[in-house]
N, C-alpha and C positions, 0 to 999 in steps of 0.2 A: 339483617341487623337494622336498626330502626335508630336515626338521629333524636338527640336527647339535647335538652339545653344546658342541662348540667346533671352531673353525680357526685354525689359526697358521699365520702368513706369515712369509717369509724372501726375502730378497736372494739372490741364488747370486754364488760367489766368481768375481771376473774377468768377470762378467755371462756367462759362459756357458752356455749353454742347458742344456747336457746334466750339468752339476756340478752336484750337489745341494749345496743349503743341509745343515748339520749340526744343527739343532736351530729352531726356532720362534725370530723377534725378539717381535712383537708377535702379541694374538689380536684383531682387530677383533670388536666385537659384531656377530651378524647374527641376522637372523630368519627366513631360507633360505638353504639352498647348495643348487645345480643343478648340477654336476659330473658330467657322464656321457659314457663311452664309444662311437666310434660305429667299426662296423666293420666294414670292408667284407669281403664277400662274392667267392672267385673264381670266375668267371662258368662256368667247366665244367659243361656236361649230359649227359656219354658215360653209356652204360649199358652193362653187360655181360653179356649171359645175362639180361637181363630188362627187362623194362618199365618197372623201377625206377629213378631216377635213383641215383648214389652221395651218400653223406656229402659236400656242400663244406665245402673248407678255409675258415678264416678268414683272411684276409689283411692289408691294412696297418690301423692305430686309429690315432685320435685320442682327445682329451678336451677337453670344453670345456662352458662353461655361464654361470650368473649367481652371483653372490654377493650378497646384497640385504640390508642392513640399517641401520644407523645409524653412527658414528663417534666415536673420543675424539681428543682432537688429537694427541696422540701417534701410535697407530696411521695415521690418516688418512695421513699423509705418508709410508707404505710404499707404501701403495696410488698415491699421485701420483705417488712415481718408477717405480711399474712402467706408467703411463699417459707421463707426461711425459721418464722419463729420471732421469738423477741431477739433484739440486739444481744452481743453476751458486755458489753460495753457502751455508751455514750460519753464521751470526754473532753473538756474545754481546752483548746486550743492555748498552752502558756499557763503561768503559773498561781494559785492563788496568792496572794498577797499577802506580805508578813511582816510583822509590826517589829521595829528595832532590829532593821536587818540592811545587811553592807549589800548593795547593787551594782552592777556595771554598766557599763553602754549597750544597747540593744536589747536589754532582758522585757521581756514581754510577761503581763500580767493581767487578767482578767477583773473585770468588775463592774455592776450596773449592766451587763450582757454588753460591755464593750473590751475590745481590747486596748492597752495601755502598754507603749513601751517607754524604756526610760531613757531619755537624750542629755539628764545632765545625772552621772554616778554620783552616789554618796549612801547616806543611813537613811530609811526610812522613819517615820514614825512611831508614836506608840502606839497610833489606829488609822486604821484607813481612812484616808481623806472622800470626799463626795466627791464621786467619778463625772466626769465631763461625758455627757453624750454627742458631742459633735464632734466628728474629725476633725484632726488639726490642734485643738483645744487643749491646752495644759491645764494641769495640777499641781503642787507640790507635797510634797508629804518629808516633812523634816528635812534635809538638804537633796534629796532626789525631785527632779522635775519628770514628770510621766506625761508623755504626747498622747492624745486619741488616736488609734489606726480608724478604728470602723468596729461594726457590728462582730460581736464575739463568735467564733468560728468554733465549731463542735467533730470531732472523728466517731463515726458510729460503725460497728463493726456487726459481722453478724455471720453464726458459725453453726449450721444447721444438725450438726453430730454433735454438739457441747448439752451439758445435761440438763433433760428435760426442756429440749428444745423442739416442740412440733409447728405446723403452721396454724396461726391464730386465725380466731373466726372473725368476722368484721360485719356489720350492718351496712348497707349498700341504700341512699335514697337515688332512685333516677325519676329525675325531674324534666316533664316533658310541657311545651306552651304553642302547642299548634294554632288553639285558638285564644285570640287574645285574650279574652275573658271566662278563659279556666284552663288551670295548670293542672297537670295532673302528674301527681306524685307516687309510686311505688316503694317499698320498702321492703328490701329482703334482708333477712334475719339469719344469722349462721352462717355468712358468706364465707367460702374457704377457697384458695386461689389451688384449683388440681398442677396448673402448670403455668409457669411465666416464662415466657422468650420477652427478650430483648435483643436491638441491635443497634450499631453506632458503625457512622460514614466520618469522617473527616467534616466537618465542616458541616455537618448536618444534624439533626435533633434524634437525641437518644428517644427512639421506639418501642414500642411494646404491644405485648399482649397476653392479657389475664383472662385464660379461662378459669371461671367461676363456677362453683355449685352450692349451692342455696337450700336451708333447710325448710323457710317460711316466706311467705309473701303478706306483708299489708298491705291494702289499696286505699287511695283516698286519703289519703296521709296528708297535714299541712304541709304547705312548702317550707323548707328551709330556707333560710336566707343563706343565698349563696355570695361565698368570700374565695379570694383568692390569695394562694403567697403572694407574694411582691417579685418574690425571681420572674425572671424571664422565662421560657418556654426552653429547654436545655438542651443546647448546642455546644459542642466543645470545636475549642480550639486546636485537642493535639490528643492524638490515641497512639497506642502503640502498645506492644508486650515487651515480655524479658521470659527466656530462657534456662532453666539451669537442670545441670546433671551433674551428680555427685565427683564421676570420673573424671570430668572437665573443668579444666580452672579451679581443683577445690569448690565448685558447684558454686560460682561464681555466678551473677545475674548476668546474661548478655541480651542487648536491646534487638527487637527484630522489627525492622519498616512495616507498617502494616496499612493496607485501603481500609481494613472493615474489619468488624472482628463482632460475634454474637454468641448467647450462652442461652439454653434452654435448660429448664428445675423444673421437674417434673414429680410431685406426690404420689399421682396413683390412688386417688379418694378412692373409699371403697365407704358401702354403704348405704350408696344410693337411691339402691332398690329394697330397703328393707324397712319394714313398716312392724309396728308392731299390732297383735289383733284388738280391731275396736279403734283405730288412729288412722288419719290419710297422710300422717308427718312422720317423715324420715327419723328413725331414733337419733342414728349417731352417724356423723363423718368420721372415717378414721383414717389417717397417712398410712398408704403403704410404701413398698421401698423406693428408694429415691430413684429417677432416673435423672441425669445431668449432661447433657455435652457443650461442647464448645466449637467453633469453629473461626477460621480467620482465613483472609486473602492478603498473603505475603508482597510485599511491593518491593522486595530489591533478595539479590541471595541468601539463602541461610549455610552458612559453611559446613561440608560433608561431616562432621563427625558429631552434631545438632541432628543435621538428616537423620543419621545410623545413629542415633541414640534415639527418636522418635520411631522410628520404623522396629529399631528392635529389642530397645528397653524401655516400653512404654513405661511398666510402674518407675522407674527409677528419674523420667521427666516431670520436671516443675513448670507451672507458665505464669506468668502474671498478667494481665489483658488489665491496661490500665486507659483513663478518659480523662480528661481535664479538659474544666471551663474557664468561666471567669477569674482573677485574681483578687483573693479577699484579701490579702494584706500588700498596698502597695506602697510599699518602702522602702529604702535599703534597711536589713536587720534578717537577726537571725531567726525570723520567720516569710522571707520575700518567698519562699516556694509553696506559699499556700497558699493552695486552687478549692475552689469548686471543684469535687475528681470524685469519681465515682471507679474503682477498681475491683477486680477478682482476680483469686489467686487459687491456682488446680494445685493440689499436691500431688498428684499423679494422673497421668491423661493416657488412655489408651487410644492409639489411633485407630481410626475405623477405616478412612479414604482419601484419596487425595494424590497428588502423582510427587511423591518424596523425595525422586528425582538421588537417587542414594551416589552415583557419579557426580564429582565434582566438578566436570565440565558442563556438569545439566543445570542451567540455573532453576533455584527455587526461587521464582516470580509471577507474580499475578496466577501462583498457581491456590485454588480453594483445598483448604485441609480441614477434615472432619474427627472429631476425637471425642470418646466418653470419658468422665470424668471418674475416678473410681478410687479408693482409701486405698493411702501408701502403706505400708510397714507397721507406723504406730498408729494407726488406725482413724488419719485426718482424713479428709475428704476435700474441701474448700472454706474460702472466709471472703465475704463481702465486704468492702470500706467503703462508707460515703462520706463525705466533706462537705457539712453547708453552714446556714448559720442558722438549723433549730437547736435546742437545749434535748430533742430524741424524746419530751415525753409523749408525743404520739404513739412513739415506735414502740411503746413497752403496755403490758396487759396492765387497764386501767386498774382502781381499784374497785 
């Protein structure tokens, strides 16, 4: 893997493979890129007038590799739809605002990509007043006073079985400046993520790694001007899961201590190798079946009959492996519990490994548990949430 100074990623319009993106949305922080070409060889060994075999031709390439680094929440959620698909949702945080309308204390309302709650009740106006961009800052609108919280806050979801959801292709620029006075830029084209692992410590920055496969290569490409979100590099505050099984508690969520906790999406690109005669370019990437697991390191008991529902009615176990970072609305109101959070939720986990520990006198601690993820009953699989403050139009196939 070869240090790069920067990569920007892009959606391609229409989700077509061979359309390139026109410029970088996000540049994800990394701390390797792996991108390399592989090429085959045409197998001819005639010789003529000598002993010597001739020059072979080159024949059909790929591209493909790792991308390995860390995440801001912003960016992260390019990388998910080209694993997952488009979002099946993007959603603002609170309510759109409504003209000649009764208000209460705490009610939160969006506008000017801020949020606004209300600290004095009464009737709105007949139209929306011009929203303050500074925290703290008031408005009034007919006898309601609305306070600025901050930057308007977005729920983006993403459900890789919902319809017509594959993973999107993206254009990839890696931008390298070994020597001062020339940058050298690459551009690959049809970039489709085969598998993303992630993982998340306590107290440490959500990880990852995007293997990539590529249907094109430009060289020599301008550089982009490379930009960055404004978040920080993403660490959370507070991880942890929840539990549920139909039989218990009415399949009630229950919270489980957790060190760590990591998920592995896997595609299965097929395609690779397939050229058409007269081309050295890959026709088509196509998704094959999903593969998914999850796994976590328990930090405190999970009570025997959690065990014995994980050990022995896997499809009938829920988990939810949840992440939270910063706090985007801090106030008292009824929105103080929104985080920066990045969550996933298994509708059914089949366990693979791990010591279950099914006696209750055996504590489940610091023990690692391994499980595939696989369609319950009605035929769900999993659903991704992030929490930041884009509007998600990255995340969705341009036009």
């Amino acid at each position: 893997m070869g240090k790069v100074d920067g990569v920007g990623v892009a959606l391609q319009p229409g989700a077509a493979q061979k359309t390139t993106a026109t410029a970088p949305a996000v540049f994800p922080p990394l701390t390797s890129e792996g991108i390399e070409p592989t090429i085959n060889q045409l197998e001819h060994e005639a010789t003529i007038g000598t002993r010597a075999p001739e020059q072979q031709k080159r024949g059909g390439r790929s591209y493909g590799g790792d991308l390995e680094g860390g995440a801001r929440p912003v960016s992260f959620g390019v990388l998910l739809s080209m694993a997952y698909g488009e979002p099946v949702s993007s959603t603002a945080v609170g309510e759109a605002f409504q003209a000649t309308t009764a208000m209460v204390l705490d009610e939160v309302v969006f506008g000017s990509g801020y949020m606004h709650k209300v600290t004095t009740a009464g009737t709105t106006a007949g139209a929306a007043p011009t929203w303050p961009t500074e925290e703290g800052d008031t408005v009034t609108s007919g006898t309601v006073t609305f306070t600025t919280l901050g930057p308007q806050a977005y729920t983006h979801i993403w459900n890789p079985l919902a319809a017509d959801r594959n993973p999107l292709p993206a254009t990839i620029w890696t931008i390298n400046q070994d020597d001062p006075d020339e940058i050298i830029v690459d551009k690959y084209i049809g970039a489709m993520i085969d598998e993303l692992a992630w993982s998340i410590e306590a107290e440490d920055y959500l990880l990852f790694t995007a293997t990539i496969v590529a249907i094109r290569n430009v060289e020599n490409e301008s550089a982009p001007v490379i930009t960055r979100d404004t978040t920080a590099l993403w660490s959370f505050d507070e991880i942890g899961a929840e539990i549920s099984v139909p039989s218990i508690s009415a399949g009630a969520w229950a919270p489980i201590a957790l060190y760590d906790w990591n998920h592995s999406y896997g595609n299965q690109l097929s395609g690779g190798d397939r050229f058409q005669i007269g081309s050295k370019e890959i026709v088509r990437l196509r998704p094959g079946n999903i593969a998914s697991t999850v796994g976590f390191t328990a930090a405190e008991e999970l009570e025997s009959h959690y065990r014995r529902a994980i050990a022995d009615e896997p499809e009938l176990v829920k988990m939810r492996m949840n992440a939270r970072g910063r706090q985007l609305v801090d106030t008292v109101s009824a929105l103080t519990d929104v985080y920066e959070s990045l969550s996933i939720e298994f509708n059914a986990l089949e366990y693979t490994s791990g010591n279950i520990a099914i006696d209750a006198s055996e504590p489940l601690e610091d023990i690692e548990i391994e499980a595939n993820a696989v369609i319950d009953n009605t035929g769900n699989l999993l659903t991704v949430t992030l929490v930041n403050e884009h509007d998600g139009s990255d995340y969705e196939i341009p036009a």
